[in-house]
C-alpha positions in Angstrom: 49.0 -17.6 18.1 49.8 -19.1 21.5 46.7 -17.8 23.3 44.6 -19.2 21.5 42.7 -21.8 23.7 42.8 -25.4 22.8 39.1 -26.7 22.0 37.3 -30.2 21.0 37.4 -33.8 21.3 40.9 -34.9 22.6 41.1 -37.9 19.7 40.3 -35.4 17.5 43.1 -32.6 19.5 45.6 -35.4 19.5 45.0 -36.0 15.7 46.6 -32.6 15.1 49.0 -32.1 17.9 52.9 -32.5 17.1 56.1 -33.7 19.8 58.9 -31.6 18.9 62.4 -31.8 20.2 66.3 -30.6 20.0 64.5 -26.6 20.6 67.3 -24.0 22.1 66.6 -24.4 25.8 66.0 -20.5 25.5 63.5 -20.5 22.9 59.9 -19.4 23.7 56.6 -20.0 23.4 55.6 -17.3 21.0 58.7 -18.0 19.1 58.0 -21.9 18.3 54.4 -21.4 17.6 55.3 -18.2 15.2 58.0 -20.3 13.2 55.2 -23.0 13.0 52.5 -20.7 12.0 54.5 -18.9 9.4 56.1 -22.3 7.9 52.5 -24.8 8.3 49.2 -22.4 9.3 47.9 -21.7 12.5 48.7 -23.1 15.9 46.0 -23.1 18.5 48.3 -23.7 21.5 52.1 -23.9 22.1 53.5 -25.8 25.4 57.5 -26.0 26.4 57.8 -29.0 28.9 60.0 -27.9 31.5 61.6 -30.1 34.6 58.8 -30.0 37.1 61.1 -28.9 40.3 63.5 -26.2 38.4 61.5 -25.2 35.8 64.1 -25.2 34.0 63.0 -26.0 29.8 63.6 -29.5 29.0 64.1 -28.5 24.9 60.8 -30.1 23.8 57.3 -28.8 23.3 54.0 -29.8 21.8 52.2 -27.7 19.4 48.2 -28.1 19.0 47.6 -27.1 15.6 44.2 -25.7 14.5 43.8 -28.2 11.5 45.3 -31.8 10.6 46.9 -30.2 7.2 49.5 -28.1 9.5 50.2 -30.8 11.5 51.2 -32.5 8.2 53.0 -29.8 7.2 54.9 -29.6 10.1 55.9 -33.4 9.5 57.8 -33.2 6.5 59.4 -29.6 7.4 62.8 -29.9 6.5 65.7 -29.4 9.3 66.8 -26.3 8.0 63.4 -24.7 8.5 63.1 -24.9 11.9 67.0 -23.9 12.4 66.4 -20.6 13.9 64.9 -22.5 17.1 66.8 -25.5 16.8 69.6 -26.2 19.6 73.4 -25.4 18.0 74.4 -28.9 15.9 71.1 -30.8 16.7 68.6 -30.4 13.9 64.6 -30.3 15.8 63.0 -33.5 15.3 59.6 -33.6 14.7 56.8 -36.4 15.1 52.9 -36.7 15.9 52.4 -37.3 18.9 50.2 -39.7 21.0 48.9 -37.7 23.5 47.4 -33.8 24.3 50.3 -31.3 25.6 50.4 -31.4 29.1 48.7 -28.5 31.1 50.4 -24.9 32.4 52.2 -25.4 35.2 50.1 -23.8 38.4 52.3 -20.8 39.8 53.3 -21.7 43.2 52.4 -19.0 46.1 56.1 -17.9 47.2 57.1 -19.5 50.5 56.6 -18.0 54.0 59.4 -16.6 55.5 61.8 -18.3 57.4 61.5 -17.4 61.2 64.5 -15.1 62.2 67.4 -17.4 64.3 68.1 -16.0 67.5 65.4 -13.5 67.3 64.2 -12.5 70.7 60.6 -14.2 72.0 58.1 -12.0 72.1 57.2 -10.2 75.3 54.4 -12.0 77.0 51.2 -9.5 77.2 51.1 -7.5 81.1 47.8 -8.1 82.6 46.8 -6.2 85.6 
């Protein structure tokens, strides 16, 4: 499925890696690559793009397949196949795509803590 890690030449990745669009902006990773899987053979890795500040999905993804065939398979899927992640009214669109799926977004440490307002200094240490 998903977790399968991505190998080879990037030509030769980009040969068989598909843009997809119109997804539900809910829909997951495991649940794109599973519909594509069941529907064209097996996907080698799955990536939702999401808006780099809110992480927020963006309703597209790429999908590495593990052989060209899939990937052609997955071009000529008709709308209705791909309705259960499609967004409401917009049928997913699907095309081959010109370029690898971009990496994982690095989890950000959380952010210090604000220093308290009004919070007393601290005591200056007694020497003798």
């Amino acid at each position: 499925k998903n977790k399968t890690r991505a190998s080879g030449d990037p030509a030769e990745r980009i040969a068989r890696t598909a843009y997809v669009s119109n997804l539900r902006l809910d829909a997951t990773e495991d649940e794109v690559a599973t519909l594509f899987s069941v529907r064209c053979g097996p996907v080698a890795l799955c990536r939702l793009v999401a808006d780099k500040k809110t992480r927020k999905p963006k309703g597209t993804a790429f999908l590495e397949f593990a052989s060209p065939d899939s990937l052609d398979r997955a071009l000529v899927l008709q709308p209705d196949d791909l309705d259960p992640i499609a967004q409401p009214d917009r049928p997913c669109l699907v095309a081959r795509s010109t370029f690898l799926a971009p990496p994982a977004p690095a989890t950000k440490p959380a952010p210090a803590p604000a220093p308290l307002r009004n919070a007393p200094a601290a005591a200056a240490p007694f020497l003798p």
